[in-house]
C-alpha positions in Angstrom: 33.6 -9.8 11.0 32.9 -13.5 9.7 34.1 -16.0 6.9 32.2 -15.0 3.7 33.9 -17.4 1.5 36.9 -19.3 0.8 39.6 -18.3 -1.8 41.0 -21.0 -3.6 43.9 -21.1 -5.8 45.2 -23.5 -7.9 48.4 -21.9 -9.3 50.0 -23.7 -12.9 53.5 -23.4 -10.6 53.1 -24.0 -7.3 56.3 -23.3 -6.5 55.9 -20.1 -6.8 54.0 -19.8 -3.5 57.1 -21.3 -1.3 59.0 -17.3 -2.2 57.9 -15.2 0.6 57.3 -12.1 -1.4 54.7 -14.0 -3.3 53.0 -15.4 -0.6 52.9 -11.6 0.7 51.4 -10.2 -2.4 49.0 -13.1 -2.4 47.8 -12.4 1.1 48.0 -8.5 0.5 45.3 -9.4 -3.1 43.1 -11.5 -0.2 42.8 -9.1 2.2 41.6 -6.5 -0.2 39.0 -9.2 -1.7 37.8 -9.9 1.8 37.4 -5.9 2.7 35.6 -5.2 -0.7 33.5 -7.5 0.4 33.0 -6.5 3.9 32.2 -2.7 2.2 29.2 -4.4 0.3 28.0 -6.1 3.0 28.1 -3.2 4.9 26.1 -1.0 2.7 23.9 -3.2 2.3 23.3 -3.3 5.7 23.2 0.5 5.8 20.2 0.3 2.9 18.5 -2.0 5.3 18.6 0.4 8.3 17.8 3.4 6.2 14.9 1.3 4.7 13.6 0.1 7.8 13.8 3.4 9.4 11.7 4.8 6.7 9.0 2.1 7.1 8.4 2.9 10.6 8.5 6.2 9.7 5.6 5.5 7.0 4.1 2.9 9.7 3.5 5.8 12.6 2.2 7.9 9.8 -0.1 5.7 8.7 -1.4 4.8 12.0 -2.3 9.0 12.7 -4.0 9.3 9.9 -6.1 5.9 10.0 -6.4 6.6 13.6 -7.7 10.2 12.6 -9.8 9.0 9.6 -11.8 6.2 11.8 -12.5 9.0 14.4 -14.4 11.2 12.1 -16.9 8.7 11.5 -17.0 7.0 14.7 -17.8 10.4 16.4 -20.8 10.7 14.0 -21.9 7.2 14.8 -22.3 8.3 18.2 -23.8 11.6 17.8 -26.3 10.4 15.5 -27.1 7.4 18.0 -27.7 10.0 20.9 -29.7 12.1 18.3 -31.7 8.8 17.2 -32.0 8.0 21.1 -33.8 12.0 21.2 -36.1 11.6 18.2 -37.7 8.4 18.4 -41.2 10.0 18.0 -40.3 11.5 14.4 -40.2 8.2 11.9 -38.7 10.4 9.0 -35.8 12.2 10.9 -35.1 8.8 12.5 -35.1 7.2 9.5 -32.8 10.3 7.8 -30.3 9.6 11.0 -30.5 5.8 10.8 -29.4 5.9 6.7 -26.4 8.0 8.1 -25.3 5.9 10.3 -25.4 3.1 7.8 -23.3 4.7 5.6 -20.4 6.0 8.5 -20.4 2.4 9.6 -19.8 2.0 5.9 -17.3 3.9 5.3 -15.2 2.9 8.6 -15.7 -0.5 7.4 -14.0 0.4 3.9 -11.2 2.1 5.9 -10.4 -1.2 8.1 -10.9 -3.2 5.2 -7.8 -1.0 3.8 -5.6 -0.6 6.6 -6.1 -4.6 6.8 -5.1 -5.1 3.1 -1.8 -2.2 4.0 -0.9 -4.7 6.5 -1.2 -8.0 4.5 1.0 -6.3 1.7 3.5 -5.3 4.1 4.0 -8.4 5.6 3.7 -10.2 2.1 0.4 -11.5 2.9 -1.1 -10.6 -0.6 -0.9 -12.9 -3.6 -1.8 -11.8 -6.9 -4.4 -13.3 -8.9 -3.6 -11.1 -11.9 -5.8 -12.3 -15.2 -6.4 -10.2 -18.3 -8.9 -7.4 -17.9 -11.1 -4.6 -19.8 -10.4 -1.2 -17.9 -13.8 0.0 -18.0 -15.4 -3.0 -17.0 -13.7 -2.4 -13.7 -14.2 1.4 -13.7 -17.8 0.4 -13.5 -17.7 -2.0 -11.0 -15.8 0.3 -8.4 -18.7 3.5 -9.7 -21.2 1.2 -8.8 -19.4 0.0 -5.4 -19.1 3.4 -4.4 -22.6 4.2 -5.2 -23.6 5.5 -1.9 -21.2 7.9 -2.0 -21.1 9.3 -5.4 -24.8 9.7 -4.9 -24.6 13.7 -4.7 -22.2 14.1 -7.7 -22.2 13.6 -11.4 -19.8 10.6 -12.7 -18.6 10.9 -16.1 -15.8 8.2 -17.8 -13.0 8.7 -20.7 -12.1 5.5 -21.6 -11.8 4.7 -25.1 -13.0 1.6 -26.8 -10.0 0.7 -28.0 -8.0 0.4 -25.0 -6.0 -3.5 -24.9 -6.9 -6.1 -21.9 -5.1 -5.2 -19.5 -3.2 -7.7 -17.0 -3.8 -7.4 -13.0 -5.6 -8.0 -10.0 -9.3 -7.0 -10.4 -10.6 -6.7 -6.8 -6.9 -4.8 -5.7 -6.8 -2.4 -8.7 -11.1 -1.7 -7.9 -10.2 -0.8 -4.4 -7.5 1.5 -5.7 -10.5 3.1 -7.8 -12.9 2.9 -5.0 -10.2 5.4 -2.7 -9.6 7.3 -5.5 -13.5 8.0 -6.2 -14.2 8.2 -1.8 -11.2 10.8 -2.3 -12.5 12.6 -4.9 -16.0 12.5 -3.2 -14.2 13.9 0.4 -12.4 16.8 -1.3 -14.9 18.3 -4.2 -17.9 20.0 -3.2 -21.7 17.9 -3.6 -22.9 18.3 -7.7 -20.0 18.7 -9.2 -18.6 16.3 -11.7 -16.2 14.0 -10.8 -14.5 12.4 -14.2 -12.9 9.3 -14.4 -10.2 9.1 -17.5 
């Protein structure tokens, strides 16, 4: 398809490349270098497809549920604005529907947030500022991040004192614990106990 590199050879008796059946043996040893290379640089070219195929794949998937997960709480944004809108003469049920919409915008917020971040670290955006950590020190900084929604639950932590520093990206790795917790908050039922270990 196109030059990948020259061959060179610098034979001890160069004689021996005037005989024509030499010279044919020679070019017969080329030509399979050059298609063994041509079959790597083909498969590689395969992997690509396949691995940009599966990235769009991933990419449209991503998008339906983002798209889905922003319009659960944008849909109670606006029914708890019309509802707001209603009940302007009742300070305590405005003021009930007013904390709920704080916390939907929120928690859309923390899902553009993410789907910002996704993008960054699929374009390469993202650069590590990995430093030496204690794993409970960010467990407790992501429980108390997450406050507002853990507020109905009971938090408990396993981490024993004599876990090693540990070397990574504190703000990444606490947004990894602050989905995890949200998740945990979206799929368990309110008072139960929700254990980090």
């Amino acid at each position: 398809m196109r030059t990948r590199g020259v061959l060179v050879l610098q034979p001890s008796n160069g004689q021996l490349l005037r005989q024509p059946e030499q010279r044919r043996l020679l070019d017969t040893f080329a030509a399979q270098i050059a298609l063994a290379l041509e079959r790597v640089h083909f498969v590689e070219v395969a992997r690509d497809a396949l691995v940009n195929i599966e990235g769009e794949r991933l990419r449209n998937s991503l998008l339906s549920t983002i798209s889905h997960d922003l319009r659960t709480p944008l849909t109670s944004l606006i029914a708890m604005a019309s509802l707001l809108e209603k009940n302007l003469h009742q300070p305590n049920e405005a003021q009930e529907i007013t904390t709920a919409i704080q916390q939907q915008a929120l928690s859309m917020n923390q899902l553009i947030t993410n789907l910002l971040d996704m993008a960054r670290l699929q374009t390469g955006g993202v650069t590590l500022n990995r430093q030496w950590h204690a794993i409970e020190e960010i467990i407790g900084s992501a429980i108390y991040a997450c406050q507002s929604s853990l507020k109905d639950y009971e938090i408990r932590t396993d981490v024993p004192a004599s876990l090693p520093l540990v070397l990574f990206d504190a703000i990444l790795i606490e947004r990894v614990l602050c989905n995890l917790l949200e998740n945990a908050c979206k799929y368990t039922s309110k008072h139960s106990t929700i254990t980090v270990k």
